[in-house]
Structures are given as C-alpha cells and as structure tokens.
C-alpha positions as protocol buffer text, in pm:
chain_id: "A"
residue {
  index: 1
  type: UNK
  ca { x: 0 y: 0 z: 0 }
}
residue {
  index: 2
  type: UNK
  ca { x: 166 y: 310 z: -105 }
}
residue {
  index: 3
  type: UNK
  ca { x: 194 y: 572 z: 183 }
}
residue {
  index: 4
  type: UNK
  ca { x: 86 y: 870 z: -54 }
}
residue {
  index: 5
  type: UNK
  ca { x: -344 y: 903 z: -90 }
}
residue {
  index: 6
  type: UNK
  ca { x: -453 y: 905 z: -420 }
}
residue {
  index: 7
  type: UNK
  ca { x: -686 y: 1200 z: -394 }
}
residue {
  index: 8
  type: UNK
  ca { x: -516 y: 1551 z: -402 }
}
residue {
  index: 9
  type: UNK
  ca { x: -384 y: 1648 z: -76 }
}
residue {
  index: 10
  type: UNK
  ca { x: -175 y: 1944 z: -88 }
}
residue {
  index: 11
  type: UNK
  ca { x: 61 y: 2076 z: 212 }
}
residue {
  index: 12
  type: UNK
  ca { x: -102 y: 2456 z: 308 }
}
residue {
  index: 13
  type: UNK
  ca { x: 286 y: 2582 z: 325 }
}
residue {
  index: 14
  type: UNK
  ca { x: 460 y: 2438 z: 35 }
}
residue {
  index: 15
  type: UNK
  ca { x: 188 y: 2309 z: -195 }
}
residue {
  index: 16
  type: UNK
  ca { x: 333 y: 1967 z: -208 }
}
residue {
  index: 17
  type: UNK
  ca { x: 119 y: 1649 z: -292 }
}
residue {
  index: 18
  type: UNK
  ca { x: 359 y: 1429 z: -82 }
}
residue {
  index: 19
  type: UNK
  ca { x: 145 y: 1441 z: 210 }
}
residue {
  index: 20
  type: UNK
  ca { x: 111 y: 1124 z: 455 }
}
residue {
  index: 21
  type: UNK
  ca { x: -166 y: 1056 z: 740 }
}
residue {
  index: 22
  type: UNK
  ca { x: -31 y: 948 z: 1050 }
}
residue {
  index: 23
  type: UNK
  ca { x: -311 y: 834 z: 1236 }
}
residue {
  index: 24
  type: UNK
  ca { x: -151 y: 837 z: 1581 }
}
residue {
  index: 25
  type: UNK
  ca { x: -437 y: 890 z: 1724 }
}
residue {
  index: 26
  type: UNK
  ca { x: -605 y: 612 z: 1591 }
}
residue {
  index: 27
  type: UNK
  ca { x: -348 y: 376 z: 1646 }
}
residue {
  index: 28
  type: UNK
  ca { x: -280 y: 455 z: 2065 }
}
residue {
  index: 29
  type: UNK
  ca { x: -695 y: 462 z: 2077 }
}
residue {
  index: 30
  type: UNK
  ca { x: -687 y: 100 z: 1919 }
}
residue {
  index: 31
  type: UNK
  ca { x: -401 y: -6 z: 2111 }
}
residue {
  index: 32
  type: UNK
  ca { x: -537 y: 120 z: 2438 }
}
residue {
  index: 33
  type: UNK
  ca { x: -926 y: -2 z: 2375 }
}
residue {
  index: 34
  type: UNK
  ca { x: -741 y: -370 z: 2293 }
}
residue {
  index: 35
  type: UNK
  ca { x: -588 y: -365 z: 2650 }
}
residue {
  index: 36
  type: UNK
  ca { x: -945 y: -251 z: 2813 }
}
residue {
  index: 37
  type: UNK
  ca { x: -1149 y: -428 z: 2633 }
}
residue {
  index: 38
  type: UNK
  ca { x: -911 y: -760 z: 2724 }
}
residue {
  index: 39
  type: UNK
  ca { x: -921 y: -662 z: 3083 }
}
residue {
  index: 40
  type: UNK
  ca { x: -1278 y: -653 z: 3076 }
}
residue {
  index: 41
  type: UNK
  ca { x: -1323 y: -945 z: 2877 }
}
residue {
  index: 42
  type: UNK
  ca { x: -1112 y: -1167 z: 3079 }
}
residue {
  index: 43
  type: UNK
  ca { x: -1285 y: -1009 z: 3406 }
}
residue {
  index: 44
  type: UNK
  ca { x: -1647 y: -1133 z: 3263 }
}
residue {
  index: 45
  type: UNK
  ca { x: -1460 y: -1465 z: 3116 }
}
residue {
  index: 46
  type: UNK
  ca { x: -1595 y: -1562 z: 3523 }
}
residue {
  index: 47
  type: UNK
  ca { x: -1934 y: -1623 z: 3330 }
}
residue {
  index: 48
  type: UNK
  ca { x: -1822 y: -1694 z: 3051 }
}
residue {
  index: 49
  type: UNK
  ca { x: -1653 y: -1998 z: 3187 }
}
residue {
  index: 50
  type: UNK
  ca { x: -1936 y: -2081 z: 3423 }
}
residue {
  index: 51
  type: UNK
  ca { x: -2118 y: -2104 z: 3093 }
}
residue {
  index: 52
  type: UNK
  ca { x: -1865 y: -2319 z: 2905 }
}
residue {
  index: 53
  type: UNK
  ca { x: -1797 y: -2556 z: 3182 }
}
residue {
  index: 54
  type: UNK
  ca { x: -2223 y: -2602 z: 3209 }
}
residue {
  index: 55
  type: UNK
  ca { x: -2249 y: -2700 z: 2833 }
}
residue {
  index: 56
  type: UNK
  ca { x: -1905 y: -2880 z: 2837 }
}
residue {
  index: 57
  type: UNK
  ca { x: -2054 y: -3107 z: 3103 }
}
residue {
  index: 58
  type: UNK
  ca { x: -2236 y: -3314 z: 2822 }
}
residue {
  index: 59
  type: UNK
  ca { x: -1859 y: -3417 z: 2756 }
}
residue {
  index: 60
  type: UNK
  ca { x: -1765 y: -3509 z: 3113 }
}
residue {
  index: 61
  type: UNK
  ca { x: -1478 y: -3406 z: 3350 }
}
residue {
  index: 62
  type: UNK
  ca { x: -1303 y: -3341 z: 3038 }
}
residue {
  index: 63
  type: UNK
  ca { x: -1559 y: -3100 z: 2880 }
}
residue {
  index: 64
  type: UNK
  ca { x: -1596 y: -2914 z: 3164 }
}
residue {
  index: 65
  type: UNK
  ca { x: -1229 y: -2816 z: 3157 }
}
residue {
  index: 66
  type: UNK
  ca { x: -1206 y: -2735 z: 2819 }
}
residue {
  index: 67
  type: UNK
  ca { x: -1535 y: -2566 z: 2793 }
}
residue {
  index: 68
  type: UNK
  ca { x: -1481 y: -2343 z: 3108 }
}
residue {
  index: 69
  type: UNK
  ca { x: -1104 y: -2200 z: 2917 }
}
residue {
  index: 70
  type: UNK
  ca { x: -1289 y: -2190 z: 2597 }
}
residue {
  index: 71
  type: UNK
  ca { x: -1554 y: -1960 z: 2770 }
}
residue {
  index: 72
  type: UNK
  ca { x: -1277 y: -1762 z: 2927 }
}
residue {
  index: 73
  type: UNK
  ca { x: -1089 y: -1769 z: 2624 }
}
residue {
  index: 74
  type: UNK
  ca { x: -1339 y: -1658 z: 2397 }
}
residue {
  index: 75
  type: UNK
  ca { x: -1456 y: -1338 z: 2634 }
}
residue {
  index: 76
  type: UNK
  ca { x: -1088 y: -1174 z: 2618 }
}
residue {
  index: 77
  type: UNK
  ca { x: -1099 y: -1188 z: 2303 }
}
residue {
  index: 78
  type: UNK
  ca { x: -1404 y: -1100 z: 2215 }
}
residue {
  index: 79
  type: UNK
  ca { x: -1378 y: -798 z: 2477 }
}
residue {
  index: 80
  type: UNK
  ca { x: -1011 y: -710 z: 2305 }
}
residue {
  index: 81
  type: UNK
  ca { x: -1226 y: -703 z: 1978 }
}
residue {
  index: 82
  type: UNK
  ca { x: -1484 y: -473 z: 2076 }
}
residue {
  index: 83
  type: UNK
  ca { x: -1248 y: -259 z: 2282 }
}
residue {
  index: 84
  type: UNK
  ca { x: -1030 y: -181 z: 1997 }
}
residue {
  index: 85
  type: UNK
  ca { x: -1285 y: -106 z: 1767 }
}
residue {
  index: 86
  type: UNK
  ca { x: -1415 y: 185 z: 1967 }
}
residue {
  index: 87
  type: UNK
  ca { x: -1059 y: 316 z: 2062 }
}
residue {
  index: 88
  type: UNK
  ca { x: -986 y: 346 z: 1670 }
}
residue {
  index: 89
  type: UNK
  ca { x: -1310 y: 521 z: 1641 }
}
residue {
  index: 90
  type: UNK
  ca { x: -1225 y: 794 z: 1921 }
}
residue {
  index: 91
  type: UNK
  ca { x: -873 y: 813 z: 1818 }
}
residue {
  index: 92
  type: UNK
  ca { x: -968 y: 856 z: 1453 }
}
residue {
  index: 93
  type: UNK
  ca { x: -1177 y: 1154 z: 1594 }
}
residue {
  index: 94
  type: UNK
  ca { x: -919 y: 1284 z: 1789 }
}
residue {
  index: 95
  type: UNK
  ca { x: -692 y: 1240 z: 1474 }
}
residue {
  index: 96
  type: UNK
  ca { x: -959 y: 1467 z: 1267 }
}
residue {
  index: 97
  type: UNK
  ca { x: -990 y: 1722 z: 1552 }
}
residue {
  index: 98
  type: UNK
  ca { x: -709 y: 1755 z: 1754 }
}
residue {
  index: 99
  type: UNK
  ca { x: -372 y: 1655 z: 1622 }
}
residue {
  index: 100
  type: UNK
  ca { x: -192 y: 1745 z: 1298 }
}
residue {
  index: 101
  type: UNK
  ca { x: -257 y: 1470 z: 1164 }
}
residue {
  index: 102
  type: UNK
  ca { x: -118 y: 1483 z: 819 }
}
residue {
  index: 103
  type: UNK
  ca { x: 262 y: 1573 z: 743 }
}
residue {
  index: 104
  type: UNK
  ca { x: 436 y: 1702 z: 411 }
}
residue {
  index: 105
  type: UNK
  ca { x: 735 y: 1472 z: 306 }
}
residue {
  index: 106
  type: UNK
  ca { x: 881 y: 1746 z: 124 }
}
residue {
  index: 107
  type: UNK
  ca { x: 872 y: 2046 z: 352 }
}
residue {
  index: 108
  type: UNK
  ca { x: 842 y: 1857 z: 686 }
}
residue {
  index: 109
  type: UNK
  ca { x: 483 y: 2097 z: 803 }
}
residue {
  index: 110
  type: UNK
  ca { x: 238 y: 1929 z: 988 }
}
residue {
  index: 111
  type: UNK
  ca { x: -108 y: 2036 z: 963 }
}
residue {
  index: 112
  type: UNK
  ca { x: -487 y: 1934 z: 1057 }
}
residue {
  index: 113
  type: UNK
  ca { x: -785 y: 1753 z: 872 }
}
residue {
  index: 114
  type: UNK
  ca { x: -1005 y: 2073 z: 897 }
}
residue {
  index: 115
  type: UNK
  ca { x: -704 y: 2308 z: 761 }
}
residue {
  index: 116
  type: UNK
  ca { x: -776 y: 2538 z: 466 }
}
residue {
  index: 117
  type: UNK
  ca { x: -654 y: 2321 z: 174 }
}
residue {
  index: 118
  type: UNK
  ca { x: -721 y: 2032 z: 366 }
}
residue {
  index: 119
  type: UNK
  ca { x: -800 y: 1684 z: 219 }
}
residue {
  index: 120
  type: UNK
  ca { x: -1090 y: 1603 z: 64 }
}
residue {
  index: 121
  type: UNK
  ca { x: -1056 y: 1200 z: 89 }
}
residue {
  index: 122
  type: UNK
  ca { x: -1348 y: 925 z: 147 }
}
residue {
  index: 123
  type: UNK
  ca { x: -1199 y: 750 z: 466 }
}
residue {
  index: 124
  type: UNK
  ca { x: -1134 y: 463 z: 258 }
}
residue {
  index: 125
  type: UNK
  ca { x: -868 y: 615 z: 46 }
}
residue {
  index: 126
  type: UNK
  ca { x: -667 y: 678 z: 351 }
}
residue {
  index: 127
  type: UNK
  ca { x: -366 y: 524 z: 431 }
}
residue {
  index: 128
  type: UNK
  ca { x: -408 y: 239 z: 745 }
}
C-alpha cells in the first residue's frame, strides 16, 4: 500500500502532494481499547466460563475443563475485539480534531484535517 493518498492532498505551506496521514491517534486509541477491552473481557470470562464448563458437562470431566477456558478464552478476546474497535473510532476523531494529523514529506509541516486546503478524501482512500 503506497503511503501517498490518491486523492489531491496538498501541504497549506509548500503546496506539495507528498502528504502522509499518520493516524496516531487512531493507532494509541486501538491499542489502548485492545488492553481494556481484554481486561474486561477476561474479568467477565468468570461467566463466561461458568457457561462453558455447564455446556461442556455433556462431555464429562473433560468438557468441563475445556469448555470453562474456551468460555474464558473466547470473552478476552471478544472484549479485546470490541475494545479496539471503539478506541480506533475515538482516536480517529481525535486524529480529525485535535492533532496534525497529516505531514508534508517534502517540507516537513504538519497540519490538521479541517485546515484550509485540507483533504478532501473518502476515509477509505486513507492510508491504514
């Protein structure tokens, strides 16, 4: 994936079209929503497990083992999952809104998505 967005995004100082989105804020806020979302998942595995080991118990001793660390298993992750999902979306925001999120190769300026000149990109020809 090239690291330059196809649409027309010109630096405000220089004028350059060698612009690049960093996405920082995207990137900590799906980082950070992985680690909460784990932590919470892997707090409510408790029921999750409760409710593995009660259907593994068709299986036996054995079922209820692995069907109470599937249930915990599968609540981390599914927790981590939803957790990072909404930090990308607030740090995606806070990319738009707060930082400069976008930086000229050429000149070195960084500048905000709602700067003058700014660019006018669907979200899906950004850079990931």
């Amino acid at each position: 994936m090239s690291t330059f967005p196809p649409h027309p995004c010109l630096c405000p100082l220089c004028g350059s079209l060698q612009v690049v989105q960093r996405c920082w804020g995207r990137k900590t806020g799906g980082f950070v929503g992985s680690l909460a979302g784990a932590a919470g998942g892997f707090a409510g595995s408790l029921r999750g497990a409760q409710i593995g080991g009660i259907a593994g118990s068709l299986l036996g001793p054995a079922g209820i083992s692995i069907g109470g660390l599937a249930g915990a298993v599968l609540g981390g992750l599914v927790g981590s999952s939803i957790g990072c999902e909404v930090g990308s979306a607030v740090g995606e925001t806070i990319d738009a809104h707060v930082l400069n999120d976008f930086k000229c190769q050429e000149c070195g300026h960084s500048f905000s998505h709602s700067h003058p000149g700014r660019c006018n990109q669907p979200k899906s020809a950004l850079p990931h």
